[in-house]
N, C-alpha and C positions, 0 to 999 in steps of 0.2 A: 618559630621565628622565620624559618625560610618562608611560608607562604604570604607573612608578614611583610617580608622584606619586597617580595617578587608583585605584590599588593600597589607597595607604596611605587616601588620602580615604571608600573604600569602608569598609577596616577601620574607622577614625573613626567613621565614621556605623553601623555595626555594633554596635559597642561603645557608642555611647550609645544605641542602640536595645535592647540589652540590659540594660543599666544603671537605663534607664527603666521596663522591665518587671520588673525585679527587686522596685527602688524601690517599682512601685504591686503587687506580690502581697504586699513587706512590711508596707505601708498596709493592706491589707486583710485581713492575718492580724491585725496588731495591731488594728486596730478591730472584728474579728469575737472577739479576745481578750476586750477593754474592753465591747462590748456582753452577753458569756457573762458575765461580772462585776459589771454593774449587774444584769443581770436574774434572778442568783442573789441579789443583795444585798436588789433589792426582793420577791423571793417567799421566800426561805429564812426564817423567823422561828421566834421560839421559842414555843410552844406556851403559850398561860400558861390557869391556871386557867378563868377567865372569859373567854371568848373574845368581845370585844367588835368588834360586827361592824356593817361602816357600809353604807347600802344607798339609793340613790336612789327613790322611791317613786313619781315623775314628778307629772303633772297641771299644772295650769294655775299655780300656783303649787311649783314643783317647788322643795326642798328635801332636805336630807339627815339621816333621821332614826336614829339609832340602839336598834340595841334589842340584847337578849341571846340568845345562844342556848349555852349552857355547857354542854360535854363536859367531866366532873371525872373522872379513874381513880383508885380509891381501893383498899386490899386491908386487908378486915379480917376477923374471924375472925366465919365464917358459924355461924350459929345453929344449933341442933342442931332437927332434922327431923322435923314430926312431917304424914303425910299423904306419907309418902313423903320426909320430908328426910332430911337427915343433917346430919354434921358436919364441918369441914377449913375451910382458908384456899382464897379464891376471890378473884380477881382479873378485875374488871366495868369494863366502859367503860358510861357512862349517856347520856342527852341528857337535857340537863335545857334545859327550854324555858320562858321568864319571859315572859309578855305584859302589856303596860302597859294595860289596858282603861279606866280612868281618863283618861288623855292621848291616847290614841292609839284606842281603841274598838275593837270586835272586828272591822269590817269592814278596817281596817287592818293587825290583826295575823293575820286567820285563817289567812293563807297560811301560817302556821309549823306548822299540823297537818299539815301535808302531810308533813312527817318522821317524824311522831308515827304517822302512818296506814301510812307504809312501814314503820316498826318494828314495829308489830302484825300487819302481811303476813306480817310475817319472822319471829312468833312470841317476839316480845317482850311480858314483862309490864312494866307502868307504873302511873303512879299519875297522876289527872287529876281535876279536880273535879266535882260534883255541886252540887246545889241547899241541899244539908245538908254531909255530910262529905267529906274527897277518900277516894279509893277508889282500892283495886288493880284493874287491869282486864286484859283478857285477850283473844283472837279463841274466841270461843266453837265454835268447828269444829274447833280445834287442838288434839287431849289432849294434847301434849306443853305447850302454851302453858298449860293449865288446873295440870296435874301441875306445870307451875313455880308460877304461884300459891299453887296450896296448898302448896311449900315455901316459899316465901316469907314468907308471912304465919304458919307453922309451925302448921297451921291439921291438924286430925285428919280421915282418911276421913271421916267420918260429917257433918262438918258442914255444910251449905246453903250455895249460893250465890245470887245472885239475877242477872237479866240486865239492860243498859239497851238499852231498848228505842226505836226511832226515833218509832215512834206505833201508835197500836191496832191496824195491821195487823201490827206483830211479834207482837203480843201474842196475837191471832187466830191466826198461823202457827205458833208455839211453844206454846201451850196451848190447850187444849179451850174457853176462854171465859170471861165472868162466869155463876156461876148465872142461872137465869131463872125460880125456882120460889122466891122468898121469902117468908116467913109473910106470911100474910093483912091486907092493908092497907098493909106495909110498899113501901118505893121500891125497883126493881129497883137491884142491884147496879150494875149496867150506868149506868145514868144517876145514881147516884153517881159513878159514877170520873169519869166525862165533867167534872164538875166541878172532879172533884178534882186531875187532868192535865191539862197539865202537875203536878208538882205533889211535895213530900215525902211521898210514899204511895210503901209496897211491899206490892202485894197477892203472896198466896199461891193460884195454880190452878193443878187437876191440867193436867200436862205432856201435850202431844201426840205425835205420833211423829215428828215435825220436828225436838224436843229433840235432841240430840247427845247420847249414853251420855257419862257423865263416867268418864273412864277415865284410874285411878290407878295408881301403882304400890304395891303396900302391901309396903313393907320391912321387917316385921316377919316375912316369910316367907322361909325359906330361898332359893327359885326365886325372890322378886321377882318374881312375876308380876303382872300390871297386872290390875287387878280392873276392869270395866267392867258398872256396873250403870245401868238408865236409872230416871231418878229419875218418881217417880209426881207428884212436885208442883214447881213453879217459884215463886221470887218475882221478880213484873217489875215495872220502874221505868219511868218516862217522865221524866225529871228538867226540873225546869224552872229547868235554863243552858244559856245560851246556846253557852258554851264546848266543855259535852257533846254538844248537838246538831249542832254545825257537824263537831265529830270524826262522827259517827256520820251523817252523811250523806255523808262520804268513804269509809265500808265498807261493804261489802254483808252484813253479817251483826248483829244486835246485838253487846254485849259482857256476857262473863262479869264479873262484879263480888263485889267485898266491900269492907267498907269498911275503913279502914286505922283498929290501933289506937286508940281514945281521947285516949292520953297522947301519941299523934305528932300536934298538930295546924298544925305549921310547915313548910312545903312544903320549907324546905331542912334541917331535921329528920329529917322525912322520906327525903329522899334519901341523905341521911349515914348514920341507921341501916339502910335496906336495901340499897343497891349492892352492898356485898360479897355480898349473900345472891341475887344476881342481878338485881338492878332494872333494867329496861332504859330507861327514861323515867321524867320527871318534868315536867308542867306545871302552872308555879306563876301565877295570877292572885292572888296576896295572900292572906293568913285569909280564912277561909269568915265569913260573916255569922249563920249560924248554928250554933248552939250543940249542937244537940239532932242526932240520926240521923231517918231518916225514920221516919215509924207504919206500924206492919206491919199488916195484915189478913191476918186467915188465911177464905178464901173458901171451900180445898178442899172443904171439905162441904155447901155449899149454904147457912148459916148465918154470918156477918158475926163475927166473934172477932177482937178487937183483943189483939194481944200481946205489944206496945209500945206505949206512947205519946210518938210524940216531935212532928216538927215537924210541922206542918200541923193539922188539926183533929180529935184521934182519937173528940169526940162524936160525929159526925156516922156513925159506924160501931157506937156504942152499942149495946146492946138497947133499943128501947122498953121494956122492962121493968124495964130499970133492975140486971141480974142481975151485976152485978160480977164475983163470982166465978167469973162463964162468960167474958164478954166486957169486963171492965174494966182487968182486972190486968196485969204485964206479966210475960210469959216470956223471962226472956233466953236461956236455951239456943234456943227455936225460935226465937226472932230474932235473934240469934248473926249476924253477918259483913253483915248486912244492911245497905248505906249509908241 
């Protein structure tokens, strides 16, 4: 009987030793269940429009500020092509990037260029402001990034672009220079701009060999073949915002530019008419304060020709002689896309 008993005692304890291990693997499937179930619950969400996004900003009084950063996919029917577009339904994801510069100031919000600058890496075109109008922008290195531009904008081969520039040493490395040989008594070129840059001014000089050939596809030809010519003259900007400058001190290259339509002057306007036609960004700081595109100067030839006048001060590029109809009047076809 004892060995009977010492037998059974064994099994006993056998069995709840089994029982208990059962018990704690069920324990831990189910609570490994229950944890796979919140933590799809709190990451799985549903995508909405405006993706409103909360972000700890730290500092001495640390707070939690929200701001925007809206990815919209929208599919509308793409503009018919002229600079190489065409025509068809196209389907575009955008970032569209809103900074509060008012509440929150630019030192706050800059770090949201940082997506904006990886999208331009990638050969995205966008629209971002200027000191006058927002403007389409581009990586100026990229003919594939250019070639979308000019569909975009349904903008013809032939027409001018202008670049933004980070400061006079772009302007130096992209183009031959300011004249230095101005009529007699007159102020060099040169220490006009100094003035005038920052500033709404797009001057016109001949291009260096630094330029990048602008190289299109011109589909008006059977072969489509990409026409790459280098252009003999540039028009470069120095824009004086803030917003442009901080983007273009995170690239290493200027940006190709044009300014965006007249009749688009609402950042989410804007975005709505061209995503389907491939927008790749959009950064909105509010309506532009000004009204007017910047004044062009055409420098190319040693002689000061105003052929707009818009923001900034286009006397100041006059003739002392007062000759109007050399340097007063305005060309829109040569200043055509110019922000």
């Amino acid at each position: 009987r004892t060995p009977t008993t010492a037998t059974t005692t064994t099994t006993t304890a056998a069995t709840t030793t089994a029982m208990a291990a059962m018990t704690a693997a069920m324990t831990t499937i189910l609570s490994s269940s229950s944890t796979a179930r919140a933590h799809r619950a709190t990451t799985t969400t549903t995508t909405p429009m405006r993706a409103k996004i909360m972000m700890d900003n730290g500092g001495a009084s640390s707070h939690r500020r929200r701001f925007d950063v809206v990815a919209r996919a929208k599919t509308k029917q793409k503009r018919a092509g002229g600079g190489g577009g065409g025509s068809g339904v196209a389907t575009a994801e955008g970032l569209y990037v809103e900074m509060d510069l008012e509440t929150i100031g630019l030192e706050g919000e800059a770090w949201k260029l940082d997506a904006v600058a990886e999208a331009i890496r990638r050969g995205a075109v966008g629209v971002i402001p200027t000191d006058t109008k927002y403007a389409f922008v581009a990586d100026l290195t990229n003919a594939d990034a250019v070639q979308k531009l000019y569909d975009i904008k349904n903008a013809g081969l032939n027409k001018p672009l202008s670049i933004l520039c980070r400061g006079f040493a772009d302007i130096d490395t992209y183009t031959t220079g300011f004249p230095s040989n101005p009529k007699a008594g007159a102020t060099l070129p040169f220490k006009l701009a100094k003035q005038c840059l920052p500033g709404p001014y797009t001057f016109i000089l001949p291009a260096s060999k630094e330029l990048p050939k602008v190289c299109l596809m011109d589909k008006s030809t059977k072969d489509k073949a990409r026409q790459c010519k280098a252009r003999k003259t540039v028009g470069v900007r120095i824009p004086a915002c803030d917003v442009t400058a901080a983007l273009l001190e995170l690239l290493d290259a200027p940006l190709m530019c044009s300014t965006v339509p007249e009749c688009d002057d609402e950042p989410a306007v804007i975005y709505d008419n061209y995503l389907a036609a491939g927008l790749g960004f959009m950064v909105d700081i509010g309506a532009r304060a000004s009204s007017a595109a910047s004044t062009v100067v055409d420098l190319s030839t040693g002689d000061a020709r105003v052929l707009r006048r818009g923001a900034g001060d286009p006397d100041m590029w006059a003739s002392d002689e007062g000759d109007d109809e050399d340097d007063g009047g305005d060309d829109e076809d040569a200043a055509w896309g110019f922000a």
